[in-house]
C-alpha positions as CSV (number, residue, x, y, z in Angstrom):
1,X,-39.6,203.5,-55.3
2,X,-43.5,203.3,-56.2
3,X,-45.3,200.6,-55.0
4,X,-48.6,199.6,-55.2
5,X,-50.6,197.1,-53.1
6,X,-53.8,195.6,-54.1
7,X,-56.3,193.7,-51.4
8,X,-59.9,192.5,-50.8
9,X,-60.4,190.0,-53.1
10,X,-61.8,187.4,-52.7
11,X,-64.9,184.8,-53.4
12,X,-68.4,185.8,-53.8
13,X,-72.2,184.4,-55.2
14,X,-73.3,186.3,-58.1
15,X,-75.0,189.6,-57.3
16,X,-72.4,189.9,-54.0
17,X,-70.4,192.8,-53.4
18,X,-66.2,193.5,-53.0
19,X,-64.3,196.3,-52.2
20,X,-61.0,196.5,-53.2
21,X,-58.1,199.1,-52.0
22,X,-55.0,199.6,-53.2
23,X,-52.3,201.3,-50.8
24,X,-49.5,203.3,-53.0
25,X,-46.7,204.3,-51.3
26,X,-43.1,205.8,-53.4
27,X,-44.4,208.8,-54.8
28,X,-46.7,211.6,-54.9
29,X,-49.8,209.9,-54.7
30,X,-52.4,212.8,-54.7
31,X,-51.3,213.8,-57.9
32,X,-51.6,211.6,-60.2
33,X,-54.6,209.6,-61.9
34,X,-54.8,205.7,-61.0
35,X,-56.5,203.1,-62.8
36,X,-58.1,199.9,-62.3
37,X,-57.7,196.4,-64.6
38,X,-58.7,193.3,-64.5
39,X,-57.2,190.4,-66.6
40,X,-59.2,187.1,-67.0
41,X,-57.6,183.6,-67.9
42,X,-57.1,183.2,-71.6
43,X,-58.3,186.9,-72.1
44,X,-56.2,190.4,-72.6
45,X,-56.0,192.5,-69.7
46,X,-58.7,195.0,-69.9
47,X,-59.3,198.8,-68.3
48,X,-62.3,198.9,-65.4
49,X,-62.2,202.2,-64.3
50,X,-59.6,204.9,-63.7
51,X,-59.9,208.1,-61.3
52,X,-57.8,211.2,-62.1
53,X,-56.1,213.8,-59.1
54,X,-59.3,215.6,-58.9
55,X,-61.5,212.6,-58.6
56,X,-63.3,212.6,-62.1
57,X,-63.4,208.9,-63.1
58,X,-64.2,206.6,-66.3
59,X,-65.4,203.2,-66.2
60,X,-65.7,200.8,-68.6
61,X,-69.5,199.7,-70.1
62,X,-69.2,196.3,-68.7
63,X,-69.1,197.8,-65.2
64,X,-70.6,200.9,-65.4
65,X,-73.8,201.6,-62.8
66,X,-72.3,198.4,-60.8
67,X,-68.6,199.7,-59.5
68,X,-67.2,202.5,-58.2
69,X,-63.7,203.8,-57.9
70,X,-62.6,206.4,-55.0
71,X,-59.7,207.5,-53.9
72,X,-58.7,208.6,-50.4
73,X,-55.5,211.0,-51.1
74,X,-54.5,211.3,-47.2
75,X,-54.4,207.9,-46.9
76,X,-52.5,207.3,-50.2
77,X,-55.0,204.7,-50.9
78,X,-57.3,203.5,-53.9
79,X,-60.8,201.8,-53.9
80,X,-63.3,200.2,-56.2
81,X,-66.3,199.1,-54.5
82,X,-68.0,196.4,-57.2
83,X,-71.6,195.3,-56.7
84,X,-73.9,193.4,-58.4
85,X,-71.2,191.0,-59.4
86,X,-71.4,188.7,-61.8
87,X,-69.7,185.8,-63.4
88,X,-67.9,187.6,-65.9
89,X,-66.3,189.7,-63.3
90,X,-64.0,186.6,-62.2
91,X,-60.9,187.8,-62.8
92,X,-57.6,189.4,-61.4
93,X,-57.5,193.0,-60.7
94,X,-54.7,195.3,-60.8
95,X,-54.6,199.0,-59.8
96,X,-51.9,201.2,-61.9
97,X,-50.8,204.6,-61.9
98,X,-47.8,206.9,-63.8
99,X,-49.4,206.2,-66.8
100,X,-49.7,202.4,-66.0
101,X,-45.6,202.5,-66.1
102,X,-46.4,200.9,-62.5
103,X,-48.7,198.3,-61.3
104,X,-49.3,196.0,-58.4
105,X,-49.3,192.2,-58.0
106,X,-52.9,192.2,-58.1
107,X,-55.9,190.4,-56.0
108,X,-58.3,187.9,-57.4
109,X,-61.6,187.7,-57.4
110,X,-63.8,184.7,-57.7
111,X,-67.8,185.3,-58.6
112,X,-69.6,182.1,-58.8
């Protein structure tokens, strides 16, 4: 079955950098587009970035110029690399894929 595995959160001083991965294991990896969220307490669980089979990617405003989503295919594993974080970056991310019909337990990440 698909399963998705989100590390490297953590805690971090404004303007600090994270990288998160997210291992996949279950299915086909390489071929289908994954996405990043993030869900904040009291707030709606919003997109970050997402990264298609052939590596295009979106990003949301809020993030864009300051993350960056990558994919390593032969290692069936995701990344977003955030810098420059701020405040409003506190949240709990998520990495999805199959359409977001699957999704991880998610890692937090504290910017203070």
């Amino acid at each position: 079955h698909v399963q998705l595995v989100e590390s490297g959160g953590g805690s971090v001083q404004a303007g600090g950098s994270l990288r998160l991965s997210c291992a996949a294991s279950g299915y086909t990896y390489s071929s289908y587009c994954m996405g990043w969220f993030r869900q904040a307490p009291g707030k709606e669980r919003e997109g970050v970035a997402t990264i298609d089979s052939d590596g295009s990617t979106t990003y949301a405003d809020s993030v864009k110029g300051r993350f960056t989503a990558s994919r390593d295919n032969a290692g069936n594993t995701l990344f977003l690399q955030m810098n420059s974080l701020k405040s409003d970056d506190t949240a709990r991310y998520y990495c999805a894929t199959g359409a977001w019909s699957h999704w991880g337990m998610g890692t937090q990440v504290t910017v203070s």
